[in-house]
C-alpha positions as CSV (number, residue, x, y, z in Angstrom):
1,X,116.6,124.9,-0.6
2,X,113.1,125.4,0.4
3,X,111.0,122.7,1.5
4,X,107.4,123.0,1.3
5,X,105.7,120.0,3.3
6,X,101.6,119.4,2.8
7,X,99.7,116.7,4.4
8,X,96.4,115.5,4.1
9,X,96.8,113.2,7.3
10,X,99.0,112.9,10.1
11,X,100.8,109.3,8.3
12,X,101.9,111.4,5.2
13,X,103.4,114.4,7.5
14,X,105.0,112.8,10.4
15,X,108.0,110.7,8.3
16,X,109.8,113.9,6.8
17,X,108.6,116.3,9.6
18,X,110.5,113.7,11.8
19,X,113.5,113.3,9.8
20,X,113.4,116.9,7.7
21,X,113.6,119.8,11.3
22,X,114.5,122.2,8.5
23,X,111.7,121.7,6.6
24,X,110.9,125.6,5.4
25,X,107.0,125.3,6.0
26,X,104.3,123.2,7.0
27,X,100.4,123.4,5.8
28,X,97.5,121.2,6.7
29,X,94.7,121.6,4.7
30,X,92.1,119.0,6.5
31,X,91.6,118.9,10.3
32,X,94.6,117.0,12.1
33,X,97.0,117.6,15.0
34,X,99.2,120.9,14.3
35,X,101.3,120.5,17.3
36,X,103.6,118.0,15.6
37,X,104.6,120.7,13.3
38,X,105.5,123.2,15.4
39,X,107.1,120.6,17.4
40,X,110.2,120.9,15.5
41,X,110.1,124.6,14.6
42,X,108.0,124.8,11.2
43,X,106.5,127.2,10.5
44,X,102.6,126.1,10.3
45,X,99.5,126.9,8.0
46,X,96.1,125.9,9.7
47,X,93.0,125.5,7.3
48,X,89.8,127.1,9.2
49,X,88.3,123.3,10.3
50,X,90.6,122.3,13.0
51,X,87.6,121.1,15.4
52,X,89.7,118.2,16.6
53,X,92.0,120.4,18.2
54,X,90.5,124.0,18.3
55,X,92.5,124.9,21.2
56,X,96.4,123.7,20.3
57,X,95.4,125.3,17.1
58,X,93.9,128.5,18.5
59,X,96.8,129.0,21.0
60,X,99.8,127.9,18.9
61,X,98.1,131.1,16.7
62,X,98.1,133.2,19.6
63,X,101.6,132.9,20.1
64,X,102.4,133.4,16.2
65,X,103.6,129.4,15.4
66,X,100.9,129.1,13.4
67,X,98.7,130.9,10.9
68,X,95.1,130.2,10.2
69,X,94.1,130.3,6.4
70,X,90.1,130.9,5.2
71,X,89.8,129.0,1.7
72,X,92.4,127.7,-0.7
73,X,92.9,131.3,-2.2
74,X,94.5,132.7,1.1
75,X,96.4,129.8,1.5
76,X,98.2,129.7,-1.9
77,X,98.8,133.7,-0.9
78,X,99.9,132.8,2.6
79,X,102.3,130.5,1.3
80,X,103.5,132.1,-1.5
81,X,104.4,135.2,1.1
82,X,106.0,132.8,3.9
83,X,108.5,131.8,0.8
84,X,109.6,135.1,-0.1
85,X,110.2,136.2,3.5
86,X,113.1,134.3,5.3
87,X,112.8,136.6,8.3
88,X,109.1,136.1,8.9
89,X,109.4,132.4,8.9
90,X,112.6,132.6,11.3
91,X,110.6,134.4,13.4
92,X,107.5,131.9,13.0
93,X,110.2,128.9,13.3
94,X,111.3,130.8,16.8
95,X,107.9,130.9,18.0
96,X,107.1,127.6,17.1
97,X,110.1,126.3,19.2
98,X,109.3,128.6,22.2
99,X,105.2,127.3,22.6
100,X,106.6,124.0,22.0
101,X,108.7,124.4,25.0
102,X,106.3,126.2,27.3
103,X,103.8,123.4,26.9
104,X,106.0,120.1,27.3
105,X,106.2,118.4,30.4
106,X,102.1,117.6,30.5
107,X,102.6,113.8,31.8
108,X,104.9,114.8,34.3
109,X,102.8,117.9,35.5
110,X,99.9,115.2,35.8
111,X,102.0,112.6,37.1
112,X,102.9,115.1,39.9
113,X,99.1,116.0,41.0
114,X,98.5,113.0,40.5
115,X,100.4,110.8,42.8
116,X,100.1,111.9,45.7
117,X,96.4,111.4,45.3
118,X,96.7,107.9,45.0
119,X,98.6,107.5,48.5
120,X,101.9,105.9,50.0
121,X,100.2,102.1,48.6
122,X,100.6,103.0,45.3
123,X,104.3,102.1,43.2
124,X,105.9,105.0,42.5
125,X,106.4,105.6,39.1
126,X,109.6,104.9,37.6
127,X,112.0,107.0,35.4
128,X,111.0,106.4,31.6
129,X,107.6,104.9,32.3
C-alpha cells in the first residue's frame, strides 16, 4: 500500500506521521518544519520557500532525506517518480533515519556546555527534565 501524506501545516501532518512510520512519502508544499518528517524515516518533498527553516531544510537535502521541488510541475514529477521506485525511497527512508540520528541529542549537548557555566550553586538537572 502506498501512502502518500501532504500537509499544508504542521497540525494536519503530525497525527498520521506520528501514528503512520511507514507512511511511503511525505510533501510540504508551504513553509513548515521538515524535520518531523524525516524524523520517522519518510521520505520528504520540500517546496522552494522553506525560510523558516532554511538550514534543517538545506542540510537534511545535503544528506539525501529530503528533496527540494521548484513549482507544482516538478513536484507532481518528483512524486510520481518516488512511487515507482521502491529502492530510491528505501534509500531516502535510510537517510532520513541516519540525519535524524546524527542530529538528536541538541538539549543534552547544551545542557552539557551549559551547566558548568552556571557553577556548583546551580540544581543540577534531573533525568527527564
Amino acid at each position: 500500500t502506498l501512502t502518500c501524506i501532504a500537509g499544508l501545516r504542521w497540525g494536519i501532518v503530525r497525527a498520521p506521521l506520528g501514528t503512520a512510520r511507514e507512511a511511503t512519502l511525505a510533501v510540504h508544499v508551504t513553509p513548515m518544519r521538515v524535520i518531523e518528517s524525516v524524523a520517522v524515516g519518510t521520505p520528504t518533498l520540500v517546496g522552494p520557500h522553506t525560510f523558516n527553516f532554511a538550514e534543517a531544510a538545506a542540510n537534511a537535502i545535503a544528506a539525501a532525506a529530503a528533496l527540494r521541488v521548484a513549482d507544482a510541475d516538478a513536484l507532481i514529477a518528483e512524486v510520481g517518480s518516488l512511487l515507482r521506485d521502491p529502492a530510491r525511497r528505501a534509500r531516502m527512508r535510510e537517510a532520513a533515519i541516519s540525519f535524524h540520528a546524527a542530529h538528536r541529542g541538541a538539549a543534552d549537548q547544551l545542557w552539557a556546555w551549559l551547566a558548568p557555566k552556571l557553577g556548583a550553586n546551580f540544581v543540577s538537572r534531573s533525568a527527564g527534565d
